[in-house]
N, C-alpha and C positions, 0 to 999 in steps of 0.2 A: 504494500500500500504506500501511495507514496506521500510526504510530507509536505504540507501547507503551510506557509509562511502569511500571516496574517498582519496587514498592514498595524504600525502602532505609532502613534502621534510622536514618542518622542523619539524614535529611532529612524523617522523618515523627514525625508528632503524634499523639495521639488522640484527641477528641472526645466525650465522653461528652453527648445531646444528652437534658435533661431526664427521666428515668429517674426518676419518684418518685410515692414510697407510695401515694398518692389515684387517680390516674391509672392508673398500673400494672396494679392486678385488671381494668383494664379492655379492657385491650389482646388482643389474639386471639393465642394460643399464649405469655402472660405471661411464665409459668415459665420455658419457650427463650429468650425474649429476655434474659430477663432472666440465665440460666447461662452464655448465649454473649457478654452483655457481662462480666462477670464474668472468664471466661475471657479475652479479648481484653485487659481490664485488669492479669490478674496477667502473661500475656506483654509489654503493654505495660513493664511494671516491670523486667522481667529483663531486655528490651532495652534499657533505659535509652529510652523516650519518654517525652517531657512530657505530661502528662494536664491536660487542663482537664474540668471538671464543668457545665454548667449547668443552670440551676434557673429553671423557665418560673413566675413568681407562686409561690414557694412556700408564702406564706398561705396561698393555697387549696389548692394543688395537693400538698403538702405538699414532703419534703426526701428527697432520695434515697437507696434503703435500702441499710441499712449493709453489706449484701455486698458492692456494689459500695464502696464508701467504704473497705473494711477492702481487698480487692481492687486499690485504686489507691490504697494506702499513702499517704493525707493529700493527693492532689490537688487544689489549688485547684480552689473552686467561684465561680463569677458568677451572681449574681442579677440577671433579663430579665423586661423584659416585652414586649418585641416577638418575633415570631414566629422569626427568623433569628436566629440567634447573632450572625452577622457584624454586623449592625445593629444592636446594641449595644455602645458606646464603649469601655468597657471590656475585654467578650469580644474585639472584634476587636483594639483594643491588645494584649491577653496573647497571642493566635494570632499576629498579625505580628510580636511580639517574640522570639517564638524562634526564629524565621529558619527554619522546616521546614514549606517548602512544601506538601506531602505530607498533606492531614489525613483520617485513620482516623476514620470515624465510626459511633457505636451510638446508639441510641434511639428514643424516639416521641416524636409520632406522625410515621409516615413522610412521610405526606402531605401535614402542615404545616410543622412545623418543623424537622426531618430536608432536606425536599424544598429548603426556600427557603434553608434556610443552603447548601446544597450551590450551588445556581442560582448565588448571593449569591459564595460562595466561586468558581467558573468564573468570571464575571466581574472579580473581583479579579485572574485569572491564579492563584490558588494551583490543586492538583489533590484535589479531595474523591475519595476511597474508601469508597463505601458498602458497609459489610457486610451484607449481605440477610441471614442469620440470628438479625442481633443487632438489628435494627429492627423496631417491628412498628407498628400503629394499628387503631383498634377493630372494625374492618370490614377482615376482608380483601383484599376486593378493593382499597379503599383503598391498601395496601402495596403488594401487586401491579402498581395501576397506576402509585405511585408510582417502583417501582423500576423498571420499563420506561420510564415519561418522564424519568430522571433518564441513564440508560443511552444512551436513544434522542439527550441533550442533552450526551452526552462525558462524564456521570460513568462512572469507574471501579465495575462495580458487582462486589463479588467475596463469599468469606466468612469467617468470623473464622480458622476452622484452614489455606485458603489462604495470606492475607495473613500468619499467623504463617510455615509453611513458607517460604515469597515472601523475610521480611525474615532469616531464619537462614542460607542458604545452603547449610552444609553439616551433615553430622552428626556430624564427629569434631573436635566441640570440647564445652566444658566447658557455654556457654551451651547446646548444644544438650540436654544432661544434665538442664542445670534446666529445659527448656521442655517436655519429653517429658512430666513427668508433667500439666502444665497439657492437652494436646494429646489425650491418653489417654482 
């Protein structure tokens, strides 16, 4: 039987994986990705996770829009230019610095840089959590086969109003108050 790793507030992180302006319109079902990172983000804040940003070339690609940004209340951003998060020096310092395992992740495109940091991330031993609804890439099928081969390779693949339910536990607390109307 095999073992479940259940998400837990203080051991998990969020990921926010390149999400910006240029890119964005280009993505298949944009708008969802982009409300359900959003979403994910303002839960992440109420839970108290640490948010990191990354930002794939944002010369070209531009810088990530400001819903998200106003949404993870001043979250450190990292500017990459390699495909994986993890493999850049920086990003992966700030990720292993804050000791939680656990990392929640949104973005595009699923099937580049979403796909390899997560790979990237299992080998290190941390535990990626891909949220299927808050990822997408320009080509659907793209995503799709992304999040089957990411699943099929022990990522946790789940989706943004799970993973919040998952880290809340119960309903007759105060936190649970502020997250209801995010989840709504």
């Amino acid at each position: 039987m095999a073992t479940i790793e259940l998400l837990d507030a203080k051991r998990a992180q969020l990921l926010i994986v390149d999400l910006q302006e240029k890119l964005l319109p280009h993505i298949a079902g944009h708008e969802s990705v982009l409300s359900q990172a959003v979403r994910i983000a303002r839960a992440a804040c109420e839970l108290e996770l640490p948010i990191t940003i990354s930002e794939q070339y944002p010369q070209g690609l531009g810088r990530t829009p400001s819903a998200v940004l106003v949404a993870a209340e001043g979250a450190s951003r990292v500017e990459k230019m390699t495909f994986s998060v993890w493999r850049d020096e920086a990003a992966r310092e700030k990720l292993l610095g804050l000791g939680r395992p656990q990392i929640l992740m949104v973005g595009i495109e699923a099937h580049v840089c979403v796909q390899k940091t997560a790979f990237d991330l299992l080998e290190a031993q941390m535990t990626p959590f891909i949220l299927a609804d808050a990822i997408g890439s320009r080509r659907p099928l793209d995503a799709q086969l992304a999040r089957e081969r990411l699943q099929a390779a022990g990522v946790v693949v789940s989706t943004v109003e799970s993973a919040i339910f998952e880290m809340l536990d119960r309903a007759d607390t105060e936190l649970f108050k502020r997250i209801l109307p995010i989840v709504r």
